[in-house]
KEFIDO-793578 format. One record per atom (N, C-alpha, C): residue in three letters; x, y, z. Coordinates in pm, whole numbers, plus 50000, padded with zeros to 5 digits. Example, Ala and Ser with C-alpha at 12.3 -4.5 7.8 and 13.67 -1.06 7.14 Angstrom:
BEGIN
ALA513194943150780;ALA512304955050780;ALA513204967050780;SER512854977550708;SER513674989450714;SER512905000350787;
***
This chain:
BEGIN
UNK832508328484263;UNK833228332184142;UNK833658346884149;UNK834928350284082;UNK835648364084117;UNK834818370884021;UNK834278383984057;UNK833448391984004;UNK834218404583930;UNK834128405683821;UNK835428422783787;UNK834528430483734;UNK834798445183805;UNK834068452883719;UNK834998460983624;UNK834118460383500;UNK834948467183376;UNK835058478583342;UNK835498491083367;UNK835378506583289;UNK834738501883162;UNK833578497383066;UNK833548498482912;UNK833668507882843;UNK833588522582925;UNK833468534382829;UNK835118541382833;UNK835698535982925;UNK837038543182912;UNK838038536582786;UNK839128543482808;UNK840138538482664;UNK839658548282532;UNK840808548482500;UNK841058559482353;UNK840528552782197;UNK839768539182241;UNK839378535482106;UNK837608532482152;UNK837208534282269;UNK835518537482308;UNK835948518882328;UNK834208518982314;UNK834068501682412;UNK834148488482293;UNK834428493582212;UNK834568479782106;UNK835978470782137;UNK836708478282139;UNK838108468582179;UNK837678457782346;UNK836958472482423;UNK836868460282590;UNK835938455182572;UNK835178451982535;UNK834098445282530;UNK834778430682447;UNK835438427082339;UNK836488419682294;UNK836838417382354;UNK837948422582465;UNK838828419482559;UNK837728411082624;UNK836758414582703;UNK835758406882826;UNK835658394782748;UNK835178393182646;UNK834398384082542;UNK835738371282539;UNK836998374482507;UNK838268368582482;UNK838238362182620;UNK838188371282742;UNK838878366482843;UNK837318358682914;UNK836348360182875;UNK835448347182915;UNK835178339282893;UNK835998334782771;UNK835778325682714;UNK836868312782726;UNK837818319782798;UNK839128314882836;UNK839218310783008;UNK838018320183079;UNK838428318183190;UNK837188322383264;UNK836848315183398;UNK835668314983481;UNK835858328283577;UNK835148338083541;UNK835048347983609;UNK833438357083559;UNK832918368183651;UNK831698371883662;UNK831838384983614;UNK831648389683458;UNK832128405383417;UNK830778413783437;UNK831438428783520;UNK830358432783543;UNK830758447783411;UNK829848452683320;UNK830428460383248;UNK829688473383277;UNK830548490183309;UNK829748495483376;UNK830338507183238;UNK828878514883186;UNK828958521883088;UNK827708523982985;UNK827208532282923;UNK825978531382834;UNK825618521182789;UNK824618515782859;UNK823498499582836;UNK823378498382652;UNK822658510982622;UNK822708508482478;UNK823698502382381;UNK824998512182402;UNK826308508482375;UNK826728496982370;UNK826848491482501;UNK827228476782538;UNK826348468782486;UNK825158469982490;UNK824758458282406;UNK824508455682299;UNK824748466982199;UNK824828467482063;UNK825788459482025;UNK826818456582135;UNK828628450082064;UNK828868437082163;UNK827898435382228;UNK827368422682273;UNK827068410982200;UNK827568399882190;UNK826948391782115;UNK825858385482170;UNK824328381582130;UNK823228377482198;UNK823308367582281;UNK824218357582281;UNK824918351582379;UNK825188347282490;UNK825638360982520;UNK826168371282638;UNK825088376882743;UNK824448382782677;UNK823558395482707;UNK823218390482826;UNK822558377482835;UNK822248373982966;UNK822878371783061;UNK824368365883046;UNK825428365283143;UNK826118379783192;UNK826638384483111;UNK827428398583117;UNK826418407883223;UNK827128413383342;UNK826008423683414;UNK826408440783332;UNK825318442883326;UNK825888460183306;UNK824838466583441;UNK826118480483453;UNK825788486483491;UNK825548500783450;UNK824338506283429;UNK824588519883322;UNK825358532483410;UNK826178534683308;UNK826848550483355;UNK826998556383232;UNK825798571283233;UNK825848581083127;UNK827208586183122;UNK827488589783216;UNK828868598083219;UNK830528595383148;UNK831208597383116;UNK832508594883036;UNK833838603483131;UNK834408603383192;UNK835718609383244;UNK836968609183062;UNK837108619183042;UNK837748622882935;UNK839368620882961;UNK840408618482841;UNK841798619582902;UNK841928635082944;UNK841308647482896;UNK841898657782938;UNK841358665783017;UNK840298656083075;UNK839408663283233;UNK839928660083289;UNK839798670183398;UNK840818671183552;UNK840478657683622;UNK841208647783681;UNK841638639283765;UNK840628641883911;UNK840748656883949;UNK840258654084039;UNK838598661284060;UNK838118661183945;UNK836898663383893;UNK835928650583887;UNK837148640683880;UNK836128625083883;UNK835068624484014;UNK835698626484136;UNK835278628084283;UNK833888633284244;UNK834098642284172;UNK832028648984149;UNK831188640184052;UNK831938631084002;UNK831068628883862;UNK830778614683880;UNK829578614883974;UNK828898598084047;UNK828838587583935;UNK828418599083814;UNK827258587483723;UNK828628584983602;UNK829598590483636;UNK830338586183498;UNK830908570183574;UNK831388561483440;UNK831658550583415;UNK832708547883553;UNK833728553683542;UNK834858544583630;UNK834188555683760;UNK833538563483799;UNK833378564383921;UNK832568554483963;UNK831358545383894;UNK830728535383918;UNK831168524783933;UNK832518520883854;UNK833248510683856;UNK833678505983971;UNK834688519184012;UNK835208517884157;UNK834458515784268;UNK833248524784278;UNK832258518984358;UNK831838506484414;UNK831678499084270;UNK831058485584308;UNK832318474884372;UNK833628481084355;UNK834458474984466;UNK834008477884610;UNK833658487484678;UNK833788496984767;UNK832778489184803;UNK831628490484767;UNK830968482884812;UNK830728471084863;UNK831738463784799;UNK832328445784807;UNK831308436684633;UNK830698447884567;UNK829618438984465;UNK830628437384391;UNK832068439584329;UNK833188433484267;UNK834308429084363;UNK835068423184261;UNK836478416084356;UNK837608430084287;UNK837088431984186;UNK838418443584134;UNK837658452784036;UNK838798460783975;UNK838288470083830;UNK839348471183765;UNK839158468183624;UNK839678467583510;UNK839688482383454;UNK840578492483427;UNK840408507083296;UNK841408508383227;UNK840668514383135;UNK841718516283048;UNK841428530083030;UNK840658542083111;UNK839978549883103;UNK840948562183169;UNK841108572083171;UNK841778581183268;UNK842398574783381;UNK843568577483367;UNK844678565883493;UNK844068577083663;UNK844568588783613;UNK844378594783755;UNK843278595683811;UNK841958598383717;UNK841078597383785;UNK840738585183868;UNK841138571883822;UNK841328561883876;UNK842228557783981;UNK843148562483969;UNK844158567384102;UNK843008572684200;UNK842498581784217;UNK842098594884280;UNK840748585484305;UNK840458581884265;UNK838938576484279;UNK838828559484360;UNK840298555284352;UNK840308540584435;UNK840968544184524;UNK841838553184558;UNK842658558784647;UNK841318565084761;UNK840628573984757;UNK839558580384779;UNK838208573084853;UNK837998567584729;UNK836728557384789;UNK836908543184830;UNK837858534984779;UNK838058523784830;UNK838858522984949;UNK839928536284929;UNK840638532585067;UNK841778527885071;UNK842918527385180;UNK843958524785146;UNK843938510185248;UNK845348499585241;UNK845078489885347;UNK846108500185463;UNK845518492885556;UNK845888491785710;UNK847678495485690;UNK848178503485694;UNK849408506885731;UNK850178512185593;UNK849308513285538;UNK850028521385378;UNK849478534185384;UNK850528545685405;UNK849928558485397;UNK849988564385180;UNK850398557685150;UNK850378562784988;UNK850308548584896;UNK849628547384770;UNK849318535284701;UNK850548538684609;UNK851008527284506;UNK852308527484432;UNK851338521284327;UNK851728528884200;UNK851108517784080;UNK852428511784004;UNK852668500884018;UNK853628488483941;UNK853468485683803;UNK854438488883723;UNK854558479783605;UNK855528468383612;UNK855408459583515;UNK855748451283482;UNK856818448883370;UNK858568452783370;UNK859048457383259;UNK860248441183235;UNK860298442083115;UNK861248433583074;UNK862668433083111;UNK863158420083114;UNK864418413683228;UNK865028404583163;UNK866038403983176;UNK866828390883124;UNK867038378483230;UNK866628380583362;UNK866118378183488;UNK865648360483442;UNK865618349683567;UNK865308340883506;UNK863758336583497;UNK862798345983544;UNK861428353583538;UNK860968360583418;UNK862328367383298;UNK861528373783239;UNK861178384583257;UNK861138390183364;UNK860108404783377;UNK860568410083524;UNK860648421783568;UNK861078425783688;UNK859958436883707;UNK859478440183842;UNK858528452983834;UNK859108462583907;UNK858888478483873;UNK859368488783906;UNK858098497583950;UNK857918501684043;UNK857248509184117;UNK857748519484217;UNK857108532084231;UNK856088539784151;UNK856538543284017;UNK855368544283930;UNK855418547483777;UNK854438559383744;UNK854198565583900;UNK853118574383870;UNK852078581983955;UNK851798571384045;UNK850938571984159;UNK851478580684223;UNK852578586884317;UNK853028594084381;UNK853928603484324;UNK854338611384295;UNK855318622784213;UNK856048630084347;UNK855708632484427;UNK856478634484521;UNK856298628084721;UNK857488622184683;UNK857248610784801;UNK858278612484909;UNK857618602785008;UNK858368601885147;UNK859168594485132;UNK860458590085216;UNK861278581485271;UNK860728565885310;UNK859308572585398;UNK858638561385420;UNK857548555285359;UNK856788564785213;UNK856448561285116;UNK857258548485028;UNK858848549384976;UNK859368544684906;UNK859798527785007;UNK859448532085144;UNK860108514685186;UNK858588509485201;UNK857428516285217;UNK856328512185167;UNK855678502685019;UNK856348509584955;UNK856198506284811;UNK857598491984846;UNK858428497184877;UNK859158481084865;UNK858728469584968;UNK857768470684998;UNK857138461685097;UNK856378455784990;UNK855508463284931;UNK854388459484861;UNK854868452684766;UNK855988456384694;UNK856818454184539;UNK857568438684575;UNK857778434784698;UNK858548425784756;UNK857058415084758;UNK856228415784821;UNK855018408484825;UNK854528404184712;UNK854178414784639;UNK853388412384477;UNK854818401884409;UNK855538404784434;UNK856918393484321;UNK856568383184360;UNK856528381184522;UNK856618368084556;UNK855458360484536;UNK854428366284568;UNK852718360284533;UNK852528360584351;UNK852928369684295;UNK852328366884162;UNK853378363184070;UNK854628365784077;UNK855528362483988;UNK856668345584029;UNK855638344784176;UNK855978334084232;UNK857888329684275;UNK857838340984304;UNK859668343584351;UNK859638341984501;UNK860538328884489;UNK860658325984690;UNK860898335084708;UNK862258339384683;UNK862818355784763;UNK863228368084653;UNK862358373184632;UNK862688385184576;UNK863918395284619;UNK864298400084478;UNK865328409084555;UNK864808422084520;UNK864968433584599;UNK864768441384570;UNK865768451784617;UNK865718464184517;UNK866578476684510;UNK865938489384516;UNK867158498884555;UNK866288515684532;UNK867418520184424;UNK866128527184324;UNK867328531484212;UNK867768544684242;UNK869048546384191;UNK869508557684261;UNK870318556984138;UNK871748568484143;UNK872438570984028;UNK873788564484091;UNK873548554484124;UNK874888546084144;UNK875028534584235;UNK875498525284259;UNK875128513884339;UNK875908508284452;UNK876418525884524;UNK877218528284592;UNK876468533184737;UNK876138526184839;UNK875338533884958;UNK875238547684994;UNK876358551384940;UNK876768569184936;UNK875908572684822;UNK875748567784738;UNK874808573284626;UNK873058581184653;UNK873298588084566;UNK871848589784572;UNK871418605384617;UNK870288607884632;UNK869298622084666;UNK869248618884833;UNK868578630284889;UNK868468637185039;UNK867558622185044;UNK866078622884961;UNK864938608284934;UNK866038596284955;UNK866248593184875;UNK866758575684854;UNK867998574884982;UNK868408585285034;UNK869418584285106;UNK868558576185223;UNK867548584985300;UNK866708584685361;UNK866008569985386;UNK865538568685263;UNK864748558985232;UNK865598542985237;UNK867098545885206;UNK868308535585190;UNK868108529185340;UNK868018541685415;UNK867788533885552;UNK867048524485628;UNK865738528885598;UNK864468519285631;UNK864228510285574;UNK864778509585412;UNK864738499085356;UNK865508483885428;UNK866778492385469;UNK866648477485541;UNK866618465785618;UNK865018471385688;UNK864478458585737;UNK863828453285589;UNK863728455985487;UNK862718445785382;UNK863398436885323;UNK862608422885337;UNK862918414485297;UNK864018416985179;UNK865228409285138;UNK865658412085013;UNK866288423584942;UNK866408431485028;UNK866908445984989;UNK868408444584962;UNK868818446084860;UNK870118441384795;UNK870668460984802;UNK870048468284811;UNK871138481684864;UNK870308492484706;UNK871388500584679;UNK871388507784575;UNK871208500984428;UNK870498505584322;UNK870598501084181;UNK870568509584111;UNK870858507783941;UNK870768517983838;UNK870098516683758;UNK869628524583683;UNK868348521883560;UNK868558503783512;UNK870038504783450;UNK869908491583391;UNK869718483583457;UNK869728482583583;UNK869698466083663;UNK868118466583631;UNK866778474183571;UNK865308473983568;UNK865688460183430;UNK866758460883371;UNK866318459283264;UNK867308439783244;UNK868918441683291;UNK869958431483246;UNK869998421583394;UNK868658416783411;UNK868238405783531;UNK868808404483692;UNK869148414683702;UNK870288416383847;UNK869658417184012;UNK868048423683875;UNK867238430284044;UNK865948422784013;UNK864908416184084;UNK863538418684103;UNK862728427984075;UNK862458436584206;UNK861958445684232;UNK862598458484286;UNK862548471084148;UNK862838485284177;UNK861888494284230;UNK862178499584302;UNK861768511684370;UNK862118523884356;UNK861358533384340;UNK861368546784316;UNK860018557484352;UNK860858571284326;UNK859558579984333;UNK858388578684192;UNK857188584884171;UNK856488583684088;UNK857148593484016;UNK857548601184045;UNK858038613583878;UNK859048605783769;UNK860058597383915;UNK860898595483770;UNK860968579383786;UNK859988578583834;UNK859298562083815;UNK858188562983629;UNK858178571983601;UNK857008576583545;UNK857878579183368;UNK858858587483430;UNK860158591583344;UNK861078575683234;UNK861298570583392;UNK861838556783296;UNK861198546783245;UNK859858546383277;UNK858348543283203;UNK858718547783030;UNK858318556083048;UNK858488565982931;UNK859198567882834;UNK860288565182886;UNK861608567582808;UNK861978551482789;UNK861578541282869;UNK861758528882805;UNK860998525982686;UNK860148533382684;UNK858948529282567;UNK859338534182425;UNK859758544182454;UNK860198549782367;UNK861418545782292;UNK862528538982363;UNK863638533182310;UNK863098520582274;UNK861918514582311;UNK861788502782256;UNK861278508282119;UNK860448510482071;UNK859768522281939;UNK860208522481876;UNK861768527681909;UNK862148533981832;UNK863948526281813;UNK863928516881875;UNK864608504081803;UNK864118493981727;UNK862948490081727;UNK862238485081664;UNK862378493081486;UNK861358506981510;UNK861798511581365;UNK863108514481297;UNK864248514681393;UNK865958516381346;UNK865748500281261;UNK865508488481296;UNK865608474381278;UNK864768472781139;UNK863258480281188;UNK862868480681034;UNK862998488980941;UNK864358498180941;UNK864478508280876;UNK865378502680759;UNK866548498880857;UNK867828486780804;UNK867788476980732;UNK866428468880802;UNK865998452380717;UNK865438459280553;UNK864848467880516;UNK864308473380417;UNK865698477680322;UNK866228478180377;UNK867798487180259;UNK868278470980214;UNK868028464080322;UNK869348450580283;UNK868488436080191;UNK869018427480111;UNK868488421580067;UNK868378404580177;UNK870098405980202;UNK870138395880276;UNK869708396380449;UNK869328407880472;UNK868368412080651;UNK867108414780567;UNK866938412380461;UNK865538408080470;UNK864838388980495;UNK866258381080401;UNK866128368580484;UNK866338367980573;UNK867008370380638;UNK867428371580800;UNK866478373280888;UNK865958384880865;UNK864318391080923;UNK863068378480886;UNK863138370080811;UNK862258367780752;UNK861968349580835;UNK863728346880810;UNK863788334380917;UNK863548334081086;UNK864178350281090;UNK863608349681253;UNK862338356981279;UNK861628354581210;UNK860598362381229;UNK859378360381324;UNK859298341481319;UNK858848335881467;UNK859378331281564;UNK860468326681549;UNK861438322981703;UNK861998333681758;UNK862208345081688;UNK863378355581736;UNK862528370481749;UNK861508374381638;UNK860938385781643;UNK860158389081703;UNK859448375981713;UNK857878374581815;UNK858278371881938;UNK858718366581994;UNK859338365582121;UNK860218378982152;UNK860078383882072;UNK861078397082161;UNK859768407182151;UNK859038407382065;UNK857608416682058;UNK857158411682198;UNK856178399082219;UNK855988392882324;UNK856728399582474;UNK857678401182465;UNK858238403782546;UNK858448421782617;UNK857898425682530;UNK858258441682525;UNK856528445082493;UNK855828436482492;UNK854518444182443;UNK853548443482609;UNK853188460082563;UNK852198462682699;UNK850988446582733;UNK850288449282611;UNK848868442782589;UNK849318426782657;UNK850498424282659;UNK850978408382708;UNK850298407282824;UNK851048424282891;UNK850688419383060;UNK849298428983110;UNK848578435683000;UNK847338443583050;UNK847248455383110;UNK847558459483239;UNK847478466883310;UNK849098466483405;UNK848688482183506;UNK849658481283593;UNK848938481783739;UNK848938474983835;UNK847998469083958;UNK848578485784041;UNK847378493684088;UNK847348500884203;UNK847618491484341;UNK849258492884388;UNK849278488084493;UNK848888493284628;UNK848198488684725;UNK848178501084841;UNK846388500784900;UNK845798499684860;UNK844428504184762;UNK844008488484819;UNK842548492984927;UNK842368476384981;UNK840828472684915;UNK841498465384798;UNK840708460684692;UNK841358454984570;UNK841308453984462;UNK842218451584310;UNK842028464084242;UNK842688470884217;UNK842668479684060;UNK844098473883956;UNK843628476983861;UNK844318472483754;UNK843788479783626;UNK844848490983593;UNK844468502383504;UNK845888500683410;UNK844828504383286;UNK845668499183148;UNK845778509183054;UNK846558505982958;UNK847048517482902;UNK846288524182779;UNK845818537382758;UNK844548541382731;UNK844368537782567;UNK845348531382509;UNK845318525182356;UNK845128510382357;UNK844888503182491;UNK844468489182498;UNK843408484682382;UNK844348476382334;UNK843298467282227;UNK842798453082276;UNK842038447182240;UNK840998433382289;UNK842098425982391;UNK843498424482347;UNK844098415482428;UNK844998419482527;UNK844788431182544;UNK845398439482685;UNK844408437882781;UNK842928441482704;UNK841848438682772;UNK841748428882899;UNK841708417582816;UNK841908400682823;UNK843218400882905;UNK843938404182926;UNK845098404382996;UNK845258411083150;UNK844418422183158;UNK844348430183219;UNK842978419783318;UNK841938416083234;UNK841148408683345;UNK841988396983428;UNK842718388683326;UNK843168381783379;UNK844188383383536;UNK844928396183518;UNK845808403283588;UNK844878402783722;UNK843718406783775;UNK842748414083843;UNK842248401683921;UNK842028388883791;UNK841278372883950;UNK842768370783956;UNK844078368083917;UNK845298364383952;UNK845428373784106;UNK844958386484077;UNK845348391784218;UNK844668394584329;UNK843178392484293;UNK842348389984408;UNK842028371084431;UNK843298362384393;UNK843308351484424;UNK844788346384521;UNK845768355384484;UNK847058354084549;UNK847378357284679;UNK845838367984775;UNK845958374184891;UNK846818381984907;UNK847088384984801;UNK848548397384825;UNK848538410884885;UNK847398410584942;UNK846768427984993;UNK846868425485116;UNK846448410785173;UNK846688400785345;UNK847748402785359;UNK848558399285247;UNK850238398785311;UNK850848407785310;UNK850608420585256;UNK851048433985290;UNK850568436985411;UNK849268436285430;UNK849158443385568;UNK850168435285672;UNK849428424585671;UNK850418416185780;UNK852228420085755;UNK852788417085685;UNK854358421985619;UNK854738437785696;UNK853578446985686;UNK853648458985710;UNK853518462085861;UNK852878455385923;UNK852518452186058;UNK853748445886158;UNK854388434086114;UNK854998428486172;UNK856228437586124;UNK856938445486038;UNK857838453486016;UNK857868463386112;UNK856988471686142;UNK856838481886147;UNK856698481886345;UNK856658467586377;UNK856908466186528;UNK858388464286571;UNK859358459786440;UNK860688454886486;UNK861348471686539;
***
């Protein structure tokens, strides 16, 4: 049985929401939660139940959002340095946080290790598509801020693999975003990178922000800064169309029926669709093990989402088929 270990003490709302999340997602699904974080804690919000199934592992320690990243490396006994560990070790199949992203970067990167022919890990989200999937992923969003040529056809190796194993796409397509979808396009990077890209499977050439979004592309590729940027700035336009919509429906009498009839076929399905907590986490690609780190306001069903994310990907072999993918590329 796939074993996950859980950050419980990380995330911006403490361990009551993940502990929910674990509770939700075991109850739904056969997997072995290992929860690593103050024993007391955890089992206060334990239901008696549990107690005997659920493993903890105690870690006094807490990694804060505004402690240094690379301060985790010293701090054995805090939570997600234990977490990661018990991958490293092989006593989990993955780790679940919702706890400090970089230190978690820095700490699976570090101690777990990278696979066999990836010199830099890419962390992937998962962003909304009109695509006949639904969802397209864009990577880096973070992990790298300043990258190689051969970083970015790296990451489209990986981004090409993960579509096809988890989003179950015979042939993925994949792109490098650039500011135009013209081979001439682009920075000194993507120029560079335009090149090597293609031997990868699927490499359809140059793309632009919108192809992340109006179903054209699969899988985008980029650096982490402004992988990180259109993260960001998508979130934000979603936010903040949302409140334009409920700003409007409130003035009008008749967009308040309107609002009111689509409120489950049309509103929820587009929430659904745009909401983090759907898909949990964003998977550290690169990294020979599972991480799957979530976003530090995760509530119970990001949680639950995020475990789920973690046996989906230490069940798909998708870390085998990178190396191998990376191997047999890298001889042509």
């Amino acid at each position: 049985m796939i074993k996950v270990a859980i950050d419980a003490m990380g995330g911006d709302f403490g361990p009551a929401p993940i502990i929910e999340g674990v509770i939700q997602a075991f109850e739904e699904r056969k997997f072995t939660p290992i929860l690593v974080g103050n024993k007391a804690k955890l089992l206060s919000l334990i239901p008696a139940k549990y107690q005997q199934t659920f493993q903890i592992v105690e870690a006094d320690d807490v990694i804060d959002m505004s402690d240094s990243a690379t301060s985790a490396l010293k701090r054995k006994e805090s939570s997600i340095y234990k977490a990661v560990e018990l991958v490293k070790e092989g006593l989990a199949d993955g780790v679940v946080s919702a706890g400090h992203s970089g230190a978690t970067m820095s700490l699976a990167t570090l101690r777990i290790g990278r696979l066999g022919g990836i010199s830099k890990p890419a962390l992937a989200t998962i962003m909304p598509s009109l695509n006949h999937y639904g969802k397209s992923l864009l990577l880096d969003v973070g992990a790298v801020t300043d990258c190689t040529p051969k970083n970015l056809y790296e990451f489209a190796i990986m981004g090409e693999i993960y579509a096809k194993k988890l989003f179950h796409i015979e042939r993925p397509s994949v792109g490098l975003l650039s500011n135009g979808e013209e081979d001439s396009k682009g920075n000194a990077l993507t120029k560079e990178a335009f090149k090597l890209l293609q031997k990868v499977n699927g490499f359809k050439g140059n793309v632009e922000g919108n192809d992340i979004f109006k179903g054209t592309i699969d899988v985008v590729v980029c650096d982490g800064y402004t992988g990180n940027i259109v993260l960001k700035a998508s979130e934000g336009v979603i936010n903040t169309v949302f409140e334009i919509m409920k700003t409007q429906i409130k003035k009008s009498t008749p967009a308040k029926i309107g609002a009111y009839l689509m409120k489950r076929k049309v509103f929820s399905h587009l929430k659904q669709k745009v909401d983090y907590a759907e898909y949990g986490g964003a998977p550290l690609l690169g990294v020979n093990g599972c991480v799957i780190i979530s976003h530090g306001k995760s509530n119970a069903k990001a949680i639950k989402n995020a475990i789920y994310q973690a046996i989906a990907y230490k069940s798909s072999g998708v870390n085998e088929a990178i190396i191998e993918q990376v191997s047999k590329l890298n001889q042509q």
